[in-house]
ChimeraX commands (.cxc) that place a marker at each C-alpha (Angstrom):
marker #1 position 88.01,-95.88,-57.84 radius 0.5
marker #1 position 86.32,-93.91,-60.48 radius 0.5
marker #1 position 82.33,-92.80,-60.16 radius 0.5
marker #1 position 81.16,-94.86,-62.39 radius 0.5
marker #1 position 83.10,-98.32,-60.45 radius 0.5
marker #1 position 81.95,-97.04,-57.56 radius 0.5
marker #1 position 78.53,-97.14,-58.85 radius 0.5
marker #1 position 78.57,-100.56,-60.51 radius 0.5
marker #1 position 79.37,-102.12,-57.38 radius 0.5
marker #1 position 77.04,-100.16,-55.20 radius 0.5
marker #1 position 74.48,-100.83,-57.06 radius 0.5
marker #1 position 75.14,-104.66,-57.64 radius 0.5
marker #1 position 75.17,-104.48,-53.75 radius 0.5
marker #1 position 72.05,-103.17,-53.14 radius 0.5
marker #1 position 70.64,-105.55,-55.75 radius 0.5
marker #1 position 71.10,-108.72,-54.30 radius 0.5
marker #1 position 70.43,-106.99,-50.83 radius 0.5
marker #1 position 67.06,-106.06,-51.95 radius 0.5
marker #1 position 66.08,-109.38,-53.98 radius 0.5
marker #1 position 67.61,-111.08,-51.18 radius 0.5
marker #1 position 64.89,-109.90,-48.91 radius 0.5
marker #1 position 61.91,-109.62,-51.55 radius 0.5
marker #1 position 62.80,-113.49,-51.72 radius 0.5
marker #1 position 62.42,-113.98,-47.79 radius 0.5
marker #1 position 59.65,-111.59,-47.49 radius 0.5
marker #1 position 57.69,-111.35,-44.22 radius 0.5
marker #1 position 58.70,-109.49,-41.50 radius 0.5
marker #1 position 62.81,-108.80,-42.95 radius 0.5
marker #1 position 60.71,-107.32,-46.01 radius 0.5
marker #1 position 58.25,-105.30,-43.70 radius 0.5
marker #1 position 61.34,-103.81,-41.83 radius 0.5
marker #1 position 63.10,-103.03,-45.72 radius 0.5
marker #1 position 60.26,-101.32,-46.75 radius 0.5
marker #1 position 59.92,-99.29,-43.07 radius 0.5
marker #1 position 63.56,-98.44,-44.33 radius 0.5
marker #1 position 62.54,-97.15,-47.38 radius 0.5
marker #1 position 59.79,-95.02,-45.86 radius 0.5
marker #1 position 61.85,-93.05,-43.33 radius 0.5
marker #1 position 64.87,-92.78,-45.82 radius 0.5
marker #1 position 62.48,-91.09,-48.25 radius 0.5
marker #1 position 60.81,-88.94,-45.57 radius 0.5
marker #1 position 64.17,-88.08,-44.52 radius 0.5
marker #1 position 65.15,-86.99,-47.94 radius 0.5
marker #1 position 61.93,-85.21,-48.65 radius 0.5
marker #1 position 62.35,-82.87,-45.85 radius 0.5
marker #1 position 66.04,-82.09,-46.06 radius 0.5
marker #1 position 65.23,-81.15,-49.67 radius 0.5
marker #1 position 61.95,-79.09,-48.92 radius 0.5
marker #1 position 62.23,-77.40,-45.13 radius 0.5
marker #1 position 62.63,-73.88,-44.87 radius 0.5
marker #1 position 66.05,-73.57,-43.28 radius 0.5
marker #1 position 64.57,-71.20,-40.56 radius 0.5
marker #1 position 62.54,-74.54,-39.52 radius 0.5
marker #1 position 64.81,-77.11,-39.14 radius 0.5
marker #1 position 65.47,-77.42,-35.48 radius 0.5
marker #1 position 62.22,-76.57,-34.36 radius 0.5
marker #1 position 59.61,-78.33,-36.53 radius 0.5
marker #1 position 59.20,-82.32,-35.29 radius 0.5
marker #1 position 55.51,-82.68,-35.61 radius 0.5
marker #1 position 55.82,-84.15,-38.91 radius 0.5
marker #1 position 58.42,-86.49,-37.61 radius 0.5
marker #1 position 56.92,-87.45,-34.68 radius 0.5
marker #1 position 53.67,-88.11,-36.88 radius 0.5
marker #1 position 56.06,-90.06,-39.18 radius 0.5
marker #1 position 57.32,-92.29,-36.43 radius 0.5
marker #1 position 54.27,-93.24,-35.58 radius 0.5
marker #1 position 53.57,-94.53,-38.73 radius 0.5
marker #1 position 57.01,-96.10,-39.30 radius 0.5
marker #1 position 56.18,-98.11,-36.24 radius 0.5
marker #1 position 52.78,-99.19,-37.13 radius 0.5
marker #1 position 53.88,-100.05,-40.30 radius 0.5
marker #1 position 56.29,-102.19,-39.13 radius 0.5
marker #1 position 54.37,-104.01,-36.65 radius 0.5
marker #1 position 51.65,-105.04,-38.78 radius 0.5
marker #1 position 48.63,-103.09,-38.60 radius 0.5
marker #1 position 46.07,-104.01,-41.31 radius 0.5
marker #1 position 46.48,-101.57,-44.25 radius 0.5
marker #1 position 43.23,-99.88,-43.56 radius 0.5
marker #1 position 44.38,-99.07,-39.91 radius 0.5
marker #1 position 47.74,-97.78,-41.28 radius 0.5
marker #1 position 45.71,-95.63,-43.97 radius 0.5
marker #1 position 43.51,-93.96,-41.54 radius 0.5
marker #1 position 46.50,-93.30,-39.36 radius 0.5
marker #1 position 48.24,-92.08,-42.51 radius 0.5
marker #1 position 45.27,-89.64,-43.63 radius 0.5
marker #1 position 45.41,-88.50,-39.91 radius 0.5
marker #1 position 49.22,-87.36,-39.96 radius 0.5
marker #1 position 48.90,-85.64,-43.25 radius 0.5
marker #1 position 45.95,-83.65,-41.93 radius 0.5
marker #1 position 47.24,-82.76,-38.86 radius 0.5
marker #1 position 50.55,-81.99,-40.52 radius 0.5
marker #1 position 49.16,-79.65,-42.95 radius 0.5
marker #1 position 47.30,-78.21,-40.37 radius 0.5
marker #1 position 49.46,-76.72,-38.35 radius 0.5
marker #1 position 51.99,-76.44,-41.43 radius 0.5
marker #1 position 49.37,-73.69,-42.19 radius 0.5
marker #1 position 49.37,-72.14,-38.87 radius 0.5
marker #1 position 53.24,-72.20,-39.02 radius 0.5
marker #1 position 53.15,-70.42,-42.48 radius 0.5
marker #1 position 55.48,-73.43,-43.87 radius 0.5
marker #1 position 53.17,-74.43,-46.45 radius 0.5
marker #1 position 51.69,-78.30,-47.72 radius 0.5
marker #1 position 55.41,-79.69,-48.72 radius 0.5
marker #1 position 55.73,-81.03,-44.68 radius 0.5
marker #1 position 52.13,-82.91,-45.32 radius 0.5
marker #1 position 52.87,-83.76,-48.94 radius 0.5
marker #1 position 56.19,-85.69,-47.28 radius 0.5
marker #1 position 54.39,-87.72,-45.02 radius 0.5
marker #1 position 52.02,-89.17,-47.47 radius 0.5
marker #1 position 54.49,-89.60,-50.29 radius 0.5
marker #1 position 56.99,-90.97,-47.20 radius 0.5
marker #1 position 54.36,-93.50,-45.61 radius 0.5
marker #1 position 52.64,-94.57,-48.92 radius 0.5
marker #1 position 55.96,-95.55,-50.09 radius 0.5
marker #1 position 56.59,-98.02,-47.40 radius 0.5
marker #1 position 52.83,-99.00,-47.37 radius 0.5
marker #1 position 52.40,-99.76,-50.99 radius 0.5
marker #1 position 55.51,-102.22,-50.89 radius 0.5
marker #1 position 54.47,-103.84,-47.56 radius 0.5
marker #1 position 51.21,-104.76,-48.64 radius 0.5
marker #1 position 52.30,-106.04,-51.92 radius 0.5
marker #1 position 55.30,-108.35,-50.41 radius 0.5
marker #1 position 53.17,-109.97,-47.82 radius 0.5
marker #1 position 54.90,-113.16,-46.66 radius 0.5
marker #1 position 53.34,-115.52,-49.38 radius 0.5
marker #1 position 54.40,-117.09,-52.96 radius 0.5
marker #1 position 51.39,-114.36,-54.68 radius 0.5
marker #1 position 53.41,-111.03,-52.93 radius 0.5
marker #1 position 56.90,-112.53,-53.99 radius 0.5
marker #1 position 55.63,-112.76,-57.61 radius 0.5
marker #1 position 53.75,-109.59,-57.20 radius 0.5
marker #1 position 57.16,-107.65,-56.16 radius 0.5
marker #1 position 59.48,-108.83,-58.24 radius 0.5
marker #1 position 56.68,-108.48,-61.40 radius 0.5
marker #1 position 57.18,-104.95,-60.17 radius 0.5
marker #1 position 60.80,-104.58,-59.79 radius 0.5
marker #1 position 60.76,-106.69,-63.75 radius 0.5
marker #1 position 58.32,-103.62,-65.30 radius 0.5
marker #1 position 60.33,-100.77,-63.42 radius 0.5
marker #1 position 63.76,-101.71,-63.54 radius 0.5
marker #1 position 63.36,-102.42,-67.15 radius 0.5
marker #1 position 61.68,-99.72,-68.02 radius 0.5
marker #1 position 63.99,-97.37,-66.34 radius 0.5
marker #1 position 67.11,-98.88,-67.92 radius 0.5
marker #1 position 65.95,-99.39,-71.56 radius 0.5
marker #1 position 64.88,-95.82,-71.20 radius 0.5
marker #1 position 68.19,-94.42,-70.51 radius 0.5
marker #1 position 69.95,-96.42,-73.39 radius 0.5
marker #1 position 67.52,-96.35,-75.82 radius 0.5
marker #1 position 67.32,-92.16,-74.81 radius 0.5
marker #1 position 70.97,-91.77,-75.24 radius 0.5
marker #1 position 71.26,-93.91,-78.56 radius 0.5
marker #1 position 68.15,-92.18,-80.34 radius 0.5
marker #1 position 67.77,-89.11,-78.96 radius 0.5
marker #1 position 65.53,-87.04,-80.20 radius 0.5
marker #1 position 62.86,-84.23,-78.87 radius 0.5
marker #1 position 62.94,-84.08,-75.06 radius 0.5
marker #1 position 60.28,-85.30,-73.00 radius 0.5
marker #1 position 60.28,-82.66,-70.05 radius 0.5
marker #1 position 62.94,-80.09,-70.71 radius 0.5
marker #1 position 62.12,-77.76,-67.80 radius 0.5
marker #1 position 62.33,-81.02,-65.25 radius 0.5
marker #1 position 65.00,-83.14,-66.85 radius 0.5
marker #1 position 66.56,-81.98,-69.57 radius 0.5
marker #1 position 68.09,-85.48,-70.30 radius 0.5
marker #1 position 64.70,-87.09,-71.01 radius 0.5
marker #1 position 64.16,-88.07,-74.64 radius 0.5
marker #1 position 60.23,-88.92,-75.95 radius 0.5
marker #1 position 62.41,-91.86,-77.41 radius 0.5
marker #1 position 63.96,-92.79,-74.31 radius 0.5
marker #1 position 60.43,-92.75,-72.72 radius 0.5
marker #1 position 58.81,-95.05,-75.41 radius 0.5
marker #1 position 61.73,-97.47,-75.73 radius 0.5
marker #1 position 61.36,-98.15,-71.82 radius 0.5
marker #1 position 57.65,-98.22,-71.62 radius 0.5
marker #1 position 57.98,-101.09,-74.94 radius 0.5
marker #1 position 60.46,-102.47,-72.95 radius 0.5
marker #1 position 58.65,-102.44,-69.46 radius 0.5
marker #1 position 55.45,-104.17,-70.96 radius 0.5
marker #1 position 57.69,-106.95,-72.48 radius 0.5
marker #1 position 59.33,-107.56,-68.67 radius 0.5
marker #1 position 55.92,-107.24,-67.49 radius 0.5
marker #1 position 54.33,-110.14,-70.08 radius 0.5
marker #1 position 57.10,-112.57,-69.46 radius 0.5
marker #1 position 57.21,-112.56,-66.09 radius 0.5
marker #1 position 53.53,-113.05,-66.33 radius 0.5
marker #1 position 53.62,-116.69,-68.07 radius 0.5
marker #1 position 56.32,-117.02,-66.44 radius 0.5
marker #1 position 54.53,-117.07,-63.29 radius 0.5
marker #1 position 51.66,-119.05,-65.15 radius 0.5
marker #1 position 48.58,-117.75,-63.31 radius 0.5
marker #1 position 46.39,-116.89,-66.33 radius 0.5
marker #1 position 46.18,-113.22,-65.87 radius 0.5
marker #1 position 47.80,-112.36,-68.81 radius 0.5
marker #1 position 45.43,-109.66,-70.14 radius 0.5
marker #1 position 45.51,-107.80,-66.58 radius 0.5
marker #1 position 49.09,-108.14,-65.83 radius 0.5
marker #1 position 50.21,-106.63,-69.48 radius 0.5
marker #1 position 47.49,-103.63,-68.86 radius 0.5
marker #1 position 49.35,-103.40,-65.59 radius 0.5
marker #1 position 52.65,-103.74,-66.55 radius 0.5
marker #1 position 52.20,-100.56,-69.41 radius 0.5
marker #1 position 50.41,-98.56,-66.99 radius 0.5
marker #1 position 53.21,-99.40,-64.65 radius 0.5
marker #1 position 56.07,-98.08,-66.96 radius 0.5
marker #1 position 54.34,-95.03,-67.59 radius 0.5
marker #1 position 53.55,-94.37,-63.92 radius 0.5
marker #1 position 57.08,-95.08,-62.68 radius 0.5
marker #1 position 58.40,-92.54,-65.66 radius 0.5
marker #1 position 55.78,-90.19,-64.12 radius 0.5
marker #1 position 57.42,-91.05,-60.49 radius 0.5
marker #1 position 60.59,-90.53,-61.98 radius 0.5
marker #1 position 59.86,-86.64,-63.56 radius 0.5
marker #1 position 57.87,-85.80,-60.19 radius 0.5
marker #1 position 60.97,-86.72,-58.07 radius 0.5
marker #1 position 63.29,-84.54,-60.76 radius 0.5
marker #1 position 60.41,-81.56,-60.41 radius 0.5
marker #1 position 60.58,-81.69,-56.59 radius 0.5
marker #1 position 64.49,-81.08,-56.57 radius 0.5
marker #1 position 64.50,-78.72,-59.10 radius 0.5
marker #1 position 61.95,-77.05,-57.37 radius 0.5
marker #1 position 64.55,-76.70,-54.44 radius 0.5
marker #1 position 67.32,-76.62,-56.36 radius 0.5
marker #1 position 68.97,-80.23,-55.32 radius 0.5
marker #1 position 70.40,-81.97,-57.91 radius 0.5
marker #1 position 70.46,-85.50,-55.74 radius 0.5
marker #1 position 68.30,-85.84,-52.83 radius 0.5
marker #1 position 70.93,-86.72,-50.55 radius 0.5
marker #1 position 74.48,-88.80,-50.85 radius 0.5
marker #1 position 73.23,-91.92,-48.69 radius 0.5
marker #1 position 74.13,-94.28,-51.53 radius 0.5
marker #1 position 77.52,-94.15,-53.14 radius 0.5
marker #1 position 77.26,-93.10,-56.36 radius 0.5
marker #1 position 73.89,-92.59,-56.86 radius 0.5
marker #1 position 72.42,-90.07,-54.30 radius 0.5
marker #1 position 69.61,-90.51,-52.49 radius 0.5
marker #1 position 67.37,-93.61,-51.96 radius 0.5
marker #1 position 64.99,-91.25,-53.54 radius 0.5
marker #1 position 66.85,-91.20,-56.81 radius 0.5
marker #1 position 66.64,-94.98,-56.85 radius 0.5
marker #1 position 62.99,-95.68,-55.77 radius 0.5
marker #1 position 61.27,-92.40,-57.04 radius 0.5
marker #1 position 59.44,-94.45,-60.02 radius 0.5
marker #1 position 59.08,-97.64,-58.24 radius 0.5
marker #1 position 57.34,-96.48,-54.99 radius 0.5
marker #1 position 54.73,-94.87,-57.25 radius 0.5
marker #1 position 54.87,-98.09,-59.73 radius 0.5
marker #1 position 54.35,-100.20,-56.33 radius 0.5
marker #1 position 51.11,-97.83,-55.42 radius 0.5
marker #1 position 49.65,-98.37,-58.12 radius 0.5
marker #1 position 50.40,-101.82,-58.65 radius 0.5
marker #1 position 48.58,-102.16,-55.40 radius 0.5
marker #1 position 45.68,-100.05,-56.28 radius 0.5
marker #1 position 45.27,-102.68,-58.95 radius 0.5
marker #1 position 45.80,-105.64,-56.81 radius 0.5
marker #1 position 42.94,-104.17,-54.41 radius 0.5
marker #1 position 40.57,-104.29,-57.09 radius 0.5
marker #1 position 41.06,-107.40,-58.40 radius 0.5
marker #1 position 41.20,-109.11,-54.46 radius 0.5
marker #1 position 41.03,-106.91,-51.05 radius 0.5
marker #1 position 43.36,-104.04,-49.81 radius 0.5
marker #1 position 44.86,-106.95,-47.12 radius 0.5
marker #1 position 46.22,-109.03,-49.92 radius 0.5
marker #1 position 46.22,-107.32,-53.19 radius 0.5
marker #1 position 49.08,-109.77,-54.60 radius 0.5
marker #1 position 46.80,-112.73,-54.69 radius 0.5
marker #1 position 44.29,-110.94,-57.27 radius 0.5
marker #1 position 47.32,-110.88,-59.45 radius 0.5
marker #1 position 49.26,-113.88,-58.76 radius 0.5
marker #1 position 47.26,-116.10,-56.53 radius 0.5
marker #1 position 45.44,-118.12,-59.43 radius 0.5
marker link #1:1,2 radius 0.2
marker link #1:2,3 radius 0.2
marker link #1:3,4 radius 0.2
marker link #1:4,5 radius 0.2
marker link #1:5,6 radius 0.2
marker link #1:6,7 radius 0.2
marker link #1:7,8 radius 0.2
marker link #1:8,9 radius 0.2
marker link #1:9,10 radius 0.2
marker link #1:10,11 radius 0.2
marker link #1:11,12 radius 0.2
marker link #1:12,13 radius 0.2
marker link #1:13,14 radius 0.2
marker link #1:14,15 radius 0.2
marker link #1:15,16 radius 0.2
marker link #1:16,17 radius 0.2
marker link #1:17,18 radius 0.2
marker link #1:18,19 radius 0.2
marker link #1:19,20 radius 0.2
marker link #1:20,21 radius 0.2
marker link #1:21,22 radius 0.2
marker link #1:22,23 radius 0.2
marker link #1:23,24 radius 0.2
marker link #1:24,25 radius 0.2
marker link #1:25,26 radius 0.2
marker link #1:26,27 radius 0.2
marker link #1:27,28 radius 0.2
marker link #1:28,29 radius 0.2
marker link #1:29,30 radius 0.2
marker link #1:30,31 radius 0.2
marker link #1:31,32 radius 0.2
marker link #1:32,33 radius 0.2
marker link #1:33,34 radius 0.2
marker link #1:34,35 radius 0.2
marker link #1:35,36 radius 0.2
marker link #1:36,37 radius 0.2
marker link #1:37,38 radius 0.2
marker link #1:38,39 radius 0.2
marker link #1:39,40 radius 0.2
marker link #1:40,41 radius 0.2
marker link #1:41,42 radius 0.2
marker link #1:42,43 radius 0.2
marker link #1:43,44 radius 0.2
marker link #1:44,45 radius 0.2
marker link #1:45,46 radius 0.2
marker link #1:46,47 radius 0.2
marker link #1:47,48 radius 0.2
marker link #1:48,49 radius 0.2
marker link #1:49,50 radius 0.2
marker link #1:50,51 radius 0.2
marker link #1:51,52 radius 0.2
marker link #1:52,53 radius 0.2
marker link #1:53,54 radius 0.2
marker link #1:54,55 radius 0.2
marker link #1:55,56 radius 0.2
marker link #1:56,57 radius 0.2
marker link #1:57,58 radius 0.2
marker link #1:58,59 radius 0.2
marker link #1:59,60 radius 0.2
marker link #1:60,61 radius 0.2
marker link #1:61,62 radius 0.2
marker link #1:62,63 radius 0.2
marker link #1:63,64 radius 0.2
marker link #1:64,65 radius 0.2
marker link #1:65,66 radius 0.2
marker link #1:66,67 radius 0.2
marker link #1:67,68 radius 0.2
marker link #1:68,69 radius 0.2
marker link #1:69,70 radius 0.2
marker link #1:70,71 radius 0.2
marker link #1:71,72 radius 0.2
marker link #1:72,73 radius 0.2
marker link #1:73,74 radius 0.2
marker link #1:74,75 radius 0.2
marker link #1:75,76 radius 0.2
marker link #1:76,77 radius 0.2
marker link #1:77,78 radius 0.2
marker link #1:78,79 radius 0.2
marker link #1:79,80 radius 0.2
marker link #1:80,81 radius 0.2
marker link #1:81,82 radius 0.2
marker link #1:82,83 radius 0.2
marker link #1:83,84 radius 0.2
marker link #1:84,85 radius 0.2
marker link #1:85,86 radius 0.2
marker link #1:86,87 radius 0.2
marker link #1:87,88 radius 0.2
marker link #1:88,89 radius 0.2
marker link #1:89,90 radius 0.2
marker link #1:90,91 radius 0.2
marker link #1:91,92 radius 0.2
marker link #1:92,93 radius 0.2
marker link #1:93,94 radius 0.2
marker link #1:94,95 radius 0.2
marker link #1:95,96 radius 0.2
marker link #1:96,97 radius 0.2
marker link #1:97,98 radius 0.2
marker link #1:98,99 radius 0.2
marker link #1:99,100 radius 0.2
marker link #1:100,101 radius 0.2
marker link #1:101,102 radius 0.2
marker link #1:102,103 radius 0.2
marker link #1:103,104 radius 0.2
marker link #1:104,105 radius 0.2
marker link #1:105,106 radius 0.2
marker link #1:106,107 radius 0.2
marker link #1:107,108 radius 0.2
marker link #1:108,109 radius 0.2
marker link #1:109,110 radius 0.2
marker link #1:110,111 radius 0.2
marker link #1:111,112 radius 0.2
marker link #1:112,113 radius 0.2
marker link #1:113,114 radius 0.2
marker link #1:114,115 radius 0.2
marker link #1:115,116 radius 0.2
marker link #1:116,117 radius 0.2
marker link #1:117,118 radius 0.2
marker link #1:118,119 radius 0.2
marker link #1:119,120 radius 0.2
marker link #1:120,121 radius 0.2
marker link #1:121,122 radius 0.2
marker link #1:122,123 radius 0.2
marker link #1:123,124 radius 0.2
marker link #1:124,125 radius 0.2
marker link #1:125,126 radius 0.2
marker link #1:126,127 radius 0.2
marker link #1:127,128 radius 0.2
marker link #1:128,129 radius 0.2
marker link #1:129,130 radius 0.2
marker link #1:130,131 radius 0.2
marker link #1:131,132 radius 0.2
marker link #1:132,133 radius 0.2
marker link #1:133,134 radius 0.2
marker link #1:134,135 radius 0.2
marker link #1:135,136 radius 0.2
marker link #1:136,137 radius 0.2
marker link #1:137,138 radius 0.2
marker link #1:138,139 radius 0.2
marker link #1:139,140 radius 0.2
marker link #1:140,141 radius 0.2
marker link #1:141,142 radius 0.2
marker link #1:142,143 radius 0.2
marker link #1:143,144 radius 0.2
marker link #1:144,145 radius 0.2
marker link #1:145,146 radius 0.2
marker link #1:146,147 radius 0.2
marker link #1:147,148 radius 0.2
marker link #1:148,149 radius 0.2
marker link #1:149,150 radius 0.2
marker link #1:150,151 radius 0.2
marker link #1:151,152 radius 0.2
marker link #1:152,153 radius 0.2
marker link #1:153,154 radius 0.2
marker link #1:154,155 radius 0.2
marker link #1:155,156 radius 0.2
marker link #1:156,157 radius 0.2
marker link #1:157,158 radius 0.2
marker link #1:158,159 radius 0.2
marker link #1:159,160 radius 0.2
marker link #1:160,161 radius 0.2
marker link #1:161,162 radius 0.2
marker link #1:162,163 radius 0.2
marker link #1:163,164 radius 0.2
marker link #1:164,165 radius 0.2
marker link #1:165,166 radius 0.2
marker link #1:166,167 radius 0.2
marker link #1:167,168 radius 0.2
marker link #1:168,169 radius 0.2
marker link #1:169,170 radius 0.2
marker link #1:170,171 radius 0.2
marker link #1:171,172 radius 0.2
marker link #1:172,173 radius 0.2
marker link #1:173,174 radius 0.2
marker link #1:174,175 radius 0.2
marker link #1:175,176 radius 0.2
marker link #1:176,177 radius 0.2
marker link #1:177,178 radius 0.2
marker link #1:178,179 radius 0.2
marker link #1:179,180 radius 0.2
marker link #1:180,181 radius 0.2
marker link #1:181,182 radius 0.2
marker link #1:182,183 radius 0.2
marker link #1:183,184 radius 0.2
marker link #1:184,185 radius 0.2
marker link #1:185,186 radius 0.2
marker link #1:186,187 radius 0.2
marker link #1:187,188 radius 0.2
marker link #1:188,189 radius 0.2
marker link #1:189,190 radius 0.2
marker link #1:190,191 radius 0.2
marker link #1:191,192 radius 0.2
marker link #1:192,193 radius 0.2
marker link #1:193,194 radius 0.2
marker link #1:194,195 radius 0.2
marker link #1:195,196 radius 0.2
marker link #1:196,197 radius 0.2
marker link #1:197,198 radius 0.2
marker link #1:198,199 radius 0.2
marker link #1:199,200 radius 0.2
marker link #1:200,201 radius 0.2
marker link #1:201,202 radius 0.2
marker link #1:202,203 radius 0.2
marker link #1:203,204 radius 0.2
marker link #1:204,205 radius 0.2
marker link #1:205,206 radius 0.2
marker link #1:206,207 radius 0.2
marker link #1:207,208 radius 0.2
marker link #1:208,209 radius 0.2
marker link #1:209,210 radius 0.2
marker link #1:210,211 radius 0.2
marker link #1:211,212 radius 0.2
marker link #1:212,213 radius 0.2
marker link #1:213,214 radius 0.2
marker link #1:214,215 radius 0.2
marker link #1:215,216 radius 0.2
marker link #1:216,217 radius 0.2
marker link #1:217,218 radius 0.2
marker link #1:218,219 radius 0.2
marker link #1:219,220 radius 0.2
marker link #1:220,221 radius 0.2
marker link #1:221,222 radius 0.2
marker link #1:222,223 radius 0.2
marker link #1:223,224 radius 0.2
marker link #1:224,225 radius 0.2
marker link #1:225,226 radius 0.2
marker link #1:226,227 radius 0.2
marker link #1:227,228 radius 0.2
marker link #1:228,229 radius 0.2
marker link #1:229,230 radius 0.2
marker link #1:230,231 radius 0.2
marker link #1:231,232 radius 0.2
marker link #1:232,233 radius 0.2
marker link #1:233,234 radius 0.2
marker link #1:234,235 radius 0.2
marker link #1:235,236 radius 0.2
marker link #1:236,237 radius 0.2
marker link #1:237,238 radius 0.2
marker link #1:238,239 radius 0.2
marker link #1:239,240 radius 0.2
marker link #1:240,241 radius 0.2
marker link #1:241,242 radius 0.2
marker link #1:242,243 radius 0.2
marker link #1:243,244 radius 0.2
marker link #1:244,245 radius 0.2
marker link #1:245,246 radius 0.2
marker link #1:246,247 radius 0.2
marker link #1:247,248 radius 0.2
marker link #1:248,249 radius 0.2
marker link #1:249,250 radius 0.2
marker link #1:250,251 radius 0.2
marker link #1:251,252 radius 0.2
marker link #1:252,253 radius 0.2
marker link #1:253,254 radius 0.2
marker link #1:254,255 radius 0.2
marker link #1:255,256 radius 0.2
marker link #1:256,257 radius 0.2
marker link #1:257,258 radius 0.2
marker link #1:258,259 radius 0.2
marker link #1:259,260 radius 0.2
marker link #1:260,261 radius 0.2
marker link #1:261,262 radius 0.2
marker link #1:262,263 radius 0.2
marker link #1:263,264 radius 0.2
marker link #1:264,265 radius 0.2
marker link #1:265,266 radius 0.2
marker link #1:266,267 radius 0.2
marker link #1:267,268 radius 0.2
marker link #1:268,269 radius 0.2
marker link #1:269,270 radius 0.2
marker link #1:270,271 radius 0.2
view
């Protein structure tokens, strides 16, 4: 089976895996997006620990087991911040004593918002399924328009020093294309918040681009070139979600404006 087969199907897989469970939401979603955060926090720290470290240095994942487990009992999402805040600071902390520097701290709170963000959208209620899959619409658009349209134009590259395979084209034709997902699925839905939910959906392209380059600068950065072969054919869960956990913060950062940090979907979607 060549790579590229072997993608296809993996990824078709994980596609109907992960809409499967968007669609059922509640706890099976909770416990998907726990998943998500200890697969990235694994990935994040094979990439980044100092080899010298690596069977001594569990602080930062017994601080990240805590948080795995609060997330997936429940907590309200300002507990889980606080608790959050308090495992980044105490994991920088003695990071600093330990001379390992801020990327242990830095994994933790780009681990556990990950999993928060898409907890807290999801929900178990018809405003966090709309939410997440107006999110998976904007991202997953966006990130495959931007690879076609970037290999079909080409063009001047967008970050040459991060990922040389980025095109300025490739970057606009998704973002176009990510704001169109975004508006459709919005009368779709049929809530009214038309104006809002395009301004969300383009911020949302450009932020999961700007997930997507900070992911690529991270691995460069420790010379990886995938964060880890846990998905056949396509690396890391990393490489798949770097764009849309940061698409899904933000999307909530929105949503807790418009409504309250418990249920940010139903500022969006609940109307």
């Amino acid at each position: 089976m060549s790579n590229l087969q072997l993608r296809i199907i993996s990824g078709l897989v994980l596609a109907v895996a992960v809409l499967t469970l968007t669609w059922i939401g509640g706890l099976p979603f909770r416990l998907f997006a726990v998943l998500i955060a200890g697969a990235v926090f694994y990935e994040w720290t094979r990439m980044t620990r100092p080899a010298h470290l690596r069977s001594m240095w569990l602080m930062p994942e017994a601080c990240m087991a805590i948080l795995l487990i609060a997330l997936g009992f429940g907590v309200s999402a300002g507990s889980f911040l606080l608790l959050a805040l308090a495992a980044t600071v105490i994991v920088a902390a003695l990071g600093f004593v330990r001379g390992s520097g801020s990327w242990e701290a830095a994994g933790v709170a780009y681990a556990s918002l990950s999993g928060f963000a898409l907890a807290f959208l999801r929900g178990d209620d018809q405003a966090g399924l709309l939410a997440i899959l107006f999110l998976f619409a904007v991202v997953w658009t966006t990130d495959t328009l931007a690879y076609f349209v970037g290999r079909s134009l080409g063009g001047p590259k967008l970050a040459p020093a991060i990922s040389p395979g980025k095109t300025w084209s490739g970057a606009v034709g998704g973002t176009v294309a990510g704001l169109a997902a975004g508006v459709i699925v919005s009368f779709l839905a049929g809530t009214g918040n038309h104006l809002l939910l395009g301004l969300a959906a383009l911020l949302l392209s450009v932020v999961s681009q700007i997930g997507d380059l900070f992911e690529s600068w991270v691995k460069r950065r420790h010379g990886c070139k995938d964060s880890s072969q846990l998905i056949p054919g396509h690396g890391g869960v990393m490489d798949r979600v770097d764009g849309l956990v940061v698409a899904a913060l933000a999307l909530y950062v929105i949503g807790s404006v418009a409504a309250s940090a418990d249920n940010p979907a139903q500022g969006l979607f609940g109307g």
